[in-house]
C-alpha positions, -999 to 999 in steps of 0.1 A, spaced: -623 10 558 -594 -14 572 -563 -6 554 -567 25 545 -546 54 570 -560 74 595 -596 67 591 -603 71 627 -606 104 648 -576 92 666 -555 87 637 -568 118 616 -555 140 651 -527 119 650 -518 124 617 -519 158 622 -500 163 651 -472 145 637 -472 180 613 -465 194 641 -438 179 666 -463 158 677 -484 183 694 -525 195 694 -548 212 716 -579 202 728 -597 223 706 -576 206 672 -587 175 690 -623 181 688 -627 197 651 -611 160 646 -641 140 664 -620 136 697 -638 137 726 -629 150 760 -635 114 774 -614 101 750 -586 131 755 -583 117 790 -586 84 787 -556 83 764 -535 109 782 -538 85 816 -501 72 822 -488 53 799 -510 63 775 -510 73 733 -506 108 748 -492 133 775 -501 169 790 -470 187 785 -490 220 793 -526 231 802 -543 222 768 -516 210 748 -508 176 745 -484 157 730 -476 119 715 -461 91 728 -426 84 713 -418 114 695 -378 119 687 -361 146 705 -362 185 691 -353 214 704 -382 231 688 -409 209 701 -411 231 738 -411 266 718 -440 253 700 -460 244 728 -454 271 744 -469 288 717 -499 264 720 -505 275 755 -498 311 751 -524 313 724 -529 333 693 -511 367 705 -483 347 720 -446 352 702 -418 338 709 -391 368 726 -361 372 741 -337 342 741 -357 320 722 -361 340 692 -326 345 694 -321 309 691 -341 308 663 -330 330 645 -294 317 656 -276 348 671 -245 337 686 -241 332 717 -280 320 726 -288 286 729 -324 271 728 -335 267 770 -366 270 790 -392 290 764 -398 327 764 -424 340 749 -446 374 748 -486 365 757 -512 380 780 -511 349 795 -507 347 831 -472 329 839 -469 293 850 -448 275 878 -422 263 857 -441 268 824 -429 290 797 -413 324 814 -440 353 806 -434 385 789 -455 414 785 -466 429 765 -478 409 737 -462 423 702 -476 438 676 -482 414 639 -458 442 622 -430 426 643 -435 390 645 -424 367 621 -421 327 614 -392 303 607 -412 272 597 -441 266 626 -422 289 652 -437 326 655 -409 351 666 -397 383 672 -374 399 643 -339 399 645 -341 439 659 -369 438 683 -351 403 693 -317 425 705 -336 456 719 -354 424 741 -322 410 749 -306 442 763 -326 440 792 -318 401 801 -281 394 791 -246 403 805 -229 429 778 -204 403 764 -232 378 756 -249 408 740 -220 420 721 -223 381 702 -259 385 696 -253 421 685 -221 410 660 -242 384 647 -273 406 643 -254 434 622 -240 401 600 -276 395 596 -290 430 587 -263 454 585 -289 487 588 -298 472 627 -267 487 635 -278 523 631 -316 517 646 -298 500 676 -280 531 680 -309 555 679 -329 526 705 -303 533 727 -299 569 724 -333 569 738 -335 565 771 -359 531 768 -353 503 792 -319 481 783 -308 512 766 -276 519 792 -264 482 783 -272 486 745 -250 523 747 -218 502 767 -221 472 740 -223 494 711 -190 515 720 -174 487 718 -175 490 681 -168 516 655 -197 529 642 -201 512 608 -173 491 610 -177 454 594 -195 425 618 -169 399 627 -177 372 604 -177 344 636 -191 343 672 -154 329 675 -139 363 666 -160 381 685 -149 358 716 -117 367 704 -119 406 705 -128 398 741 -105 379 752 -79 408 740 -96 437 750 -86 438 783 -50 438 775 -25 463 760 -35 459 727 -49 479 702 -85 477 683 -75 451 656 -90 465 616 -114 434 607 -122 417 575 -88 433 559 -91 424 519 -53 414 502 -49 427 471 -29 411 444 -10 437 421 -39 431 392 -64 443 421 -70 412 426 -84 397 463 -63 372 480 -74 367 508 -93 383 537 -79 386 568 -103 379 601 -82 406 622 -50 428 618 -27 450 624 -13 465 597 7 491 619 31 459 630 24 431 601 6 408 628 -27 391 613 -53 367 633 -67 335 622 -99 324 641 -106 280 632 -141 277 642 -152 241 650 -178 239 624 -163 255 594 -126 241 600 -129 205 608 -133 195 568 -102 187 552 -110 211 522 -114 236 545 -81 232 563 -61 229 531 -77 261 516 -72 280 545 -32 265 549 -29 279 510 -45 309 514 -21 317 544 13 308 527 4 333 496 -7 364 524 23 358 546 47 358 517 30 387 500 29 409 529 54 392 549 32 395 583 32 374 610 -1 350 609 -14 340 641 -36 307 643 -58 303 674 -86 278 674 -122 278 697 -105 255 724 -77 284 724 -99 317 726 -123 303 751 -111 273 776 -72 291 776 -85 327 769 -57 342 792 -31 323 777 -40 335 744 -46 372 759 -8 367 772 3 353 738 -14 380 716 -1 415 736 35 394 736 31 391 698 19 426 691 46 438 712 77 420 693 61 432 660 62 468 672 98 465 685 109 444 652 89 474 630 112 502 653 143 485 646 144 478 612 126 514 605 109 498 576 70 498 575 46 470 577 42 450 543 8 475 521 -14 449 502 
């Protein structure tokens, strides 16, 4: 009846797709009553519709999102398909991945400049969904991502994945003990880090320990808790050196630009620093990643004063 919404074929798929960034198959298309005829005459240029892949299809004007090519990826790659590699990752939102072309595990036979193709397909056991989106886990995601990233990119995915699911850690380990392929890459990545030793709590300070770990400076302790004398927390410090009373403080861009943020974190410094009587230094993401040797050369120079100030005066570091 006139009036009343999607009461056509056309606007019942429609309807529907809009569920779903905009996107249906041919075969959702027909359990609505669309014909083939009128799949193509709709998808001709210009048209209500557009082929963004072999049987999948998509509607005119739909806003921009960065999930909409993951999904029809998915679409083409069928009912085994699941997304892998570096768009799980940016799914699940491990650092240092960004949503690109999509990757996907299928039996489907790759396309020129379609989705890029892994095999094989994975199991139900490991898949999982964040909304429409069918992924790896956050393990099988890193094991995958051994074998396609540079170690320090892996090193962020691998930070963020033990700040995730802190028993990865020790399965990554065993993975890698292995002998399976990526398993070299996972072993250098993983010495980079004390076994069992706290995630950094940023992809910022995990930038940071690599900016710092080529130069004469020692392993920083992370997440150091200040203790008031009642026992009381304080504070926690992002990285340390208790040896030399010489702290880091890592402003991300996200969590940092709010004023409430910045006055917390100004207050919560002054009470440390007098407490312990350390040295705080303040880098932010411009510092640790567009000037990283500058604050390389400003760290090691920092480290070193502490350790000549701490011989000197013969007293130790400040002891929370």
């Amino acid at each position: 009846m006139a009036g009343n919404a999607a009461t056509t074929p056309i606007e019942r798929l429609e309807a529907f797709a809009r569920g779903r960034f905009g996107l249906f198959t041919p075969t959702e298309a027909a359990r609505f009553g669309v014909s083939r005829a009128l799949l193509g005459y709709h998808s001709r240029s210009s048209g209500r519709w557009s082929r963004v892949l072999p049987s999948v299809y998509q509607l005119a004007g739909q806003p921009p999102d960065r999930r909409r090519p993951l999904f029809a990826a998915l679409l083409w790659g069928g009912d085994d398909a699941v997304l892998s590699h570096r768009s799980a990752a940016a799914v699940l939102r491990l650092d240092g991945v960004r949503f690109g072309r999509p990757e996907l595990r299928t039996y489907r036979k790759a396309l020129r400049g379609g989705p890029i193709v892994h095999r094989p397909p994975v199991g139900p056991d490991v898949a999982t969904r964040t909304g429409l989106l069918r992924h790896t886990g956050v393990l099988r995601t890193v094991i995958d991502l051994a074998t396609v990233l540079d170690d320090d990119t892996l090193e962020l995915v691998i930070e963020s994945a033990i700040r995730r699911q802190p028993t990865c850690e020790a399965i990554l380990r065993l993975v890698a003990s292995q002998g399976c392929y990526g398993a070299p890459r996972l072993r250098r990545v993983l010495a980079r880090r004390v076994p069992g030793s706290p995630p950094t709590d940023s992809e910022l300070e995990t930038r940071y320990l690599q900016v710092i770990r080529a130069g004469d400076v020692p392993p920083p302790v992370r997440q150091h808790r200040v203790l008031d004398d009642t026992g009381r927390c304080i504070g926690r410090l992002d990285l340390c050196w208790p040896e030399v009373g010489l702290w880091v403080e890592l402003d991300g861009r996200a969590t940092h630009d709010r004023p409430q943020a910045l006055l917390y974190d100004r207050h919560r410094q002054n009470e440390v620093a007098t407490r312990l009587q350390w040295l705080p230094l303040r880098f932010t993401w411009d510092d640790v990643v567009m000037h990283s040797a500058h604050t390389a050369s400003f760290t090691e120079t920092a480290y070193r004063r502490r350790a000549g100030w701490q011989a000197n005066t013969r007293a130790p570091a400040g002891d929370p």
